[in-house]
N, CA, C and O of each residue as an XYZ file, in Angstrom:
328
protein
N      -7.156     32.605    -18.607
C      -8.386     32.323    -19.323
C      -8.444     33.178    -20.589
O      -7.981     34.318    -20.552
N      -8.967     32.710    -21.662
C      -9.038     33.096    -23.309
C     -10.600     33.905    -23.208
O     -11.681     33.336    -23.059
N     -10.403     35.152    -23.314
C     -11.636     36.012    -23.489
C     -12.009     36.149    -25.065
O     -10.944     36.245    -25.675
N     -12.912     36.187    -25.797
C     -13.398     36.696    -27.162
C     -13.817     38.251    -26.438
O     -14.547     38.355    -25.452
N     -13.116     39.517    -27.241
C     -13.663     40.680    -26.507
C     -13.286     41.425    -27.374
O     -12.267     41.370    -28.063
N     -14.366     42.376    -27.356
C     -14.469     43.946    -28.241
C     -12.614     44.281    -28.319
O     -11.919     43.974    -27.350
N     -12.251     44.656    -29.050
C     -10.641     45.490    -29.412
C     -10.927     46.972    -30.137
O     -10.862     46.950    -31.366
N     -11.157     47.924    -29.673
C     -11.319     49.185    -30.343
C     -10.280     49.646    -31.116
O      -9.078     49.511    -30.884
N     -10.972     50.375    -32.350
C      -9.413     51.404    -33.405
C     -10.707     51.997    -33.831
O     -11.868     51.721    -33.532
N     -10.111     53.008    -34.717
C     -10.528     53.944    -35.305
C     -10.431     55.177    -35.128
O      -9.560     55.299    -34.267
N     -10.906     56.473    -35.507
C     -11.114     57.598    -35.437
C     -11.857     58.306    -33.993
O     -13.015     57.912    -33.853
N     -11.533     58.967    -33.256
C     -12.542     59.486    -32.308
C     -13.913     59.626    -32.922
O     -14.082     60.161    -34.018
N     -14.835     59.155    -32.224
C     -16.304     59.777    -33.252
C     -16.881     58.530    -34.188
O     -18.035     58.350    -34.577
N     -15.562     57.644    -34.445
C     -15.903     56.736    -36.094
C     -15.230     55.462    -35.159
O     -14.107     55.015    -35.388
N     -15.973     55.046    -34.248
C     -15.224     53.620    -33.632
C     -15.586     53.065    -34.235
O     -16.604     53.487    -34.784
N     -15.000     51.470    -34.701
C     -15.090     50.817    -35.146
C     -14.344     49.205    -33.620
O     -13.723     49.469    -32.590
N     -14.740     47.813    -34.094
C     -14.484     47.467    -32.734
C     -13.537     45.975    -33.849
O     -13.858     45.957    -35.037
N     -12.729     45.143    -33.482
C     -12.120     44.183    -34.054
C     -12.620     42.740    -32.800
O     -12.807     42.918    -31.596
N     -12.697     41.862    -33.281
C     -13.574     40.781    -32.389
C     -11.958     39.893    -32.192
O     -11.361     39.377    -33.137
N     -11.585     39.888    -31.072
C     -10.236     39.221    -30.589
C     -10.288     38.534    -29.832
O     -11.206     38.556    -29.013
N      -9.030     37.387    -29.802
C      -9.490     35.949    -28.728
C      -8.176     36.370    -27.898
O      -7.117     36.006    -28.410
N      -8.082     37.204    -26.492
C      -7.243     37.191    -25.662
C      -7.237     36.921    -24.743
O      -8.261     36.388    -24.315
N      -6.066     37.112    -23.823
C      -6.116     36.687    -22.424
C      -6.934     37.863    -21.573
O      -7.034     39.061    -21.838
N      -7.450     37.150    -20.528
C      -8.069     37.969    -19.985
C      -7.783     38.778    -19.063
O      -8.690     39.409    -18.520
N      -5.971     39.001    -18.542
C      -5.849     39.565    -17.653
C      -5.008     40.758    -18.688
O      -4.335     41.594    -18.085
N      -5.041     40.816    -19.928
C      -4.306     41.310    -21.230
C      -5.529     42.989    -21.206
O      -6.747     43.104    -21.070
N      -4.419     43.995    -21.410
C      -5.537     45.264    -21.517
C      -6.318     45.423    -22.825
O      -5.901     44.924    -23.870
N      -7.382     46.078    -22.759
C      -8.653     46.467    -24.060
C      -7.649     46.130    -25.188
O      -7.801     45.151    -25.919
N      -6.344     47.222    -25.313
C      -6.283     47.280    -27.112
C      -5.067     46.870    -26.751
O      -4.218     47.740    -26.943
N      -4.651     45.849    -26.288
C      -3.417     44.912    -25.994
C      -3.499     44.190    -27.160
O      -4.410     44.234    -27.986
N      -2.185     43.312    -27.193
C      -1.683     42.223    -28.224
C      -2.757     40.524    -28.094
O      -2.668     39.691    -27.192
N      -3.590     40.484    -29.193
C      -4.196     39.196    -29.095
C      -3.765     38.045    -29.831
O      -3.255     37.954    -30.948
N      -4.048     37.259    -29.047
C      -3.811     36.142    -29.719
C      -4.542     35.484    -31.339
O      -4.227     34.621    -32.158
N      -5.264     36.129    -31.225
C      -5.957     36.464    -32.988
C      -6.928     36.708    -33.175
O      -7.890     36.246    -32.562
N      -6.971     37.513    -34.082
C      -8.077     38.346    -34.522
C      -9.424     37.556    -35.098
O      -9.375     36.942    -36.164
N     -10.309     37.611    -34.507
C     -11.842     36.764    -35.346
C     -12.663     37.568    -36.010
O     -13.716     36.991    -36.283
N     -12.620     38.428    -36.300
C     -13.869     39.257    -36.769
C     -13.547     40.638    -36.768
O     -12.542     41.075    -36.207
N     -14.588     41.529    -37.544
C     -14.841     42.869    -37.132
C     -16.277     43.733    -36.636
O     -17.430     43.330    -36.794
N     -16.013     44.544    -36.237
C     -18.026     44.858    -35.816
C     -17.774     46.572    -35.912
O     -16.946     47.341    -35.424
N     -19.013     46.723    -36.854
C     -18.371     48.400    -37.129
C     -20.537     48.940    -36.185
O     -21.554     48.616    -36.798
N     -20.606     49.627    -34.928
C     -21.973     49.643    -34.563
C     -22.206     50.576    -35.372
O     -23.398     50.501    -35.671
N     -21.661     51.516    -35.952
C     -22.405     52.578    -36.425
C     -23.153     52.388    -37.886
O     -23.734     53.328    -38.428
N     -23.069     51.002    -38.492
C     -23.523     50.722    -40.087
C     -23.914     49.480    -39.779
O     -24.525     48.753    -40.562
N     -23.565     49.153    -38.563
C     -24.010     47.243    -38.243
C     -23.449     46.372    -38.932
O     -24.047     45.308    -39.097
N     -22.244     46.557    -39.486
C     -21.855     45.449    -40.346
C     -21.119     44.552    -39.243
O     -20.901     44.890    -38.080
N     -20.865     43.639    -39.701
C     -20.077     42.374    -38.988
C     -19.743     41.303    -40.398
O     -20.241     40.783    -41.397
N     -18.345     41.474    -39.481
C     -17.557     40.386    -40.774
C     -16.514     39.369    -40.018
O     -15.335     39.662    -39.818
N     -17.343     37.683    -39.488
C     -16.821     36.441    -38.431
C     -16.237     35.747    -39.197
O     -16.402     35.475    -40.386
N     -15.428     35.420    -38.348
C     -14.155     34.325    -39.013
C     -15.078     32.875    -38.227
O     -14.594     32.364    -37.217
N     -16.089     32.463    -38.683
C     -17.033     31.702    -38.124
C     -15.801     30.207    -37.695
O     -15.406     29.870    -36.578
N     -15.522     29.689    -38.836
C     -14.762     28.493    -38.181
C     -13.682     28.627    -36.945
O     -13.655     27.809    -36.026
N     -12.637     29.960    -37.049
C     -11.978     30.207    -35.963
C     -13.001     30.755    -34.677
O     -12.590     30.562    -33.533
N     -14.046     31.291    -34.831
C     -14.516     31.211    -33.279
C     -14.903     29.907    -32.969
O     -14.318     29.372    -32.028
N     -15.986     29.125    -33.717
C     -16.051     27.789    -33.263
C     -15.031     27.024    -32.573
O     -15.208     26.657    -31.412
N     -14.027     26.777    -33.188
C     -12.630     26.541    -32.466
C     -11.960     27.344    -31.236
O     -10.945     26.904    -30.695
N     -12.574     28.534    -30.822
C     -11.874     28.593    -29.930
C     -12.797     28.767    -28.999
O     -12.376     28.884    -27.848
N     -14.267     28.831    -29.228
C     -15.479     28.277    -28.086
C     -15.173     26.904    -27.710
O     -15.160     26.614    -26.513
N     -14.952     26.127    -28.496
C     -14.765     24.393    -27.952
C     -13.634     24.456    -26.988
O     -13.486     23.802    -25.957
N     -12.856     25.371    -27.516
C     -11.659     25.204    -26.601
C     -11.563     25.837    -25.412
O     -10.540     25.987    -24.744
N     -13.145     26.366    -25.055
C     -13.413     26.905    -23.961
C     -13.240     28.229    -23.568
O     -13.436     28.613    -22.415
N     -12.805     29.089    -24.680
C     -13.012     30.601    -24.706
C     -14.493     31.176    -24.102
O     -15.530     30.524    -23.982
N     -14.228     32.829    -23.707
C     -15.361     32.511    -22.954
C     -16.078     34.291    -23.572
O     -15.508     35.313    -23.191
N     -16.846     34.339    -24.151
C     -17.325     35.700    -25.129
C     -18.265     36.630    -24.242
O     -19.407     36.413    -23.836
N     -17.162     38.093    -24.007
C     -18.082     38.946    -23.200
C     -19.295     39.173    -23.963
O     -19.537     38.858    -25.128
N     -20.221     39.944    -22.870
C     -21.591     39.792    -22.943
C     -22.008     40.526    -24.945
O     -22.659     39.929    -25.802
N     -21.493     41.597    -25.044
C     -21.722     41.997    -26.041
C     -21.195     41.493    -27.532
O     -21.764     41.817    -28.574
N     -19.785     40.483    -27.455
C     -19.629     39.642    -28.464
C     -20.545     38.659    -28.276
O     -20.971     38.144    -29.309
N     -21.141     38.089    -26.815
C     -22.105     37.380    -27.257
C     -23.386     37.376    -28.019
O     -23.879     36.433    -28.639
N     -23.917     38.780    -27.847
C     -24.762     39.190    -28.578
C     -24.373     38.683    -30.041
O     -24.777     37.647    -30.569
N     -23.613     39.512    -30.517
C     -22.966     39.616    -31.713
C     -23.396     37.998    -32.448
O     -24.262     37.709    -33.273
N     -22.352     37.140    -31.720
C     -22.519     35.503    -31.843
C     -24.207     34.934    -32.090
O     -24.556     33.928    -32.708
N     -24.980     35.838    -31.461
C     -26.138     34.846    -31.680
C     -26.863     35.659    -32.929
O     -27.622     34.888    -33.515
N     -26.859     36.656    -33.368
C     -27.184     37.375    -34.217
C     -26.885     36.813    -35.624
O     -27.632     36.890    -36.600
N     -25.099     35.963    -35.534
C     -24.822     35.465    -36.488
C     -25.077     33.755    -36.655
O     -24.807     33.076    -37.646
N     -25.608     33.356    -35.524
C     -26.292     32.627    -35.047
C     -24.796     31.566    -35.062
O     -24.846     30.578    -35.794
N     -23.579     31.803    -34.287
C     -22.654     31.083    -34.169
C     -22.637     29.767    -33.100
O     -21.946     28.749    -33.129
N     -23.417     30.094    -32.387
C     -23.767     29.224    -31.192
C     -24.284     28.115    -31.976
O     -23.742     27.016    -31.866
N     -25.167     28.264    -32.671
C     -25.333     26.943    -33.321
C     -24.502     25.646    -34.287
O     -24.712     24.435    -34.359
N     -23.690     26.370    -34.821
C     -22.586     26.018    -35.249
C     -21.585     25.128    -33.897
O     -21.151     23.983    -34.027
N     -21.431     25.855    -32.872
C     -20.671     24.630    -31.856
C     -21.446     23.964    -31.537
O     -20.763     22.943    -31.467
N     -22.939     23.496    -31.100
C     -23.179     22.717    -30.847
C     -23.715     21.552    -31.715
O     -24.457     20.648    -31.331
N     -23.159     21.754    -33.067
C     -23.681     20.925    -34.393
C     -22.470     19.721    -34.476
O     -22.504     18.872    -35.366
């Protein structure tokens, strides 16, 4: 199964998180199948590769709880069901 899930890098102290479409039995900062986005919590920015998540929600990817957040904030959910 294709997870959308947090991917951590950065600095101790200065996380920053990368929004990735992997497998789900694949570890945290394992090899993904591609990168969708970035989410930095400490400045709130977010920067979605909106058409590639759409595409890989249809295709039945399935977005842990906190990329889901993320998703409705950018209000992506609406976008698949349009």
């Amino acid at each position: 199964m294709v997870k959308l899930r947090l991917k951590r890098y950065g600095k101790k102290r200065e996380v920053s998180y990368r929004i990735v479409a992997i497998n789900s039995a694949s570890r945290r900062d394992g090899r993904p199948l591609e990168e969708l986005g970035f989410y930095n919590p400490r400045t709130d920015e977010t920067r979605l590769n909106v058409p590639a998540i759409v595409k890989r929600l249809q295709q039945g990817a399935q977005p842990t709880e906190t990329v889901s957040n993320i998703f409705k904030k950018a209000k992506v959910f609406e976008q698949v069901n349009a």
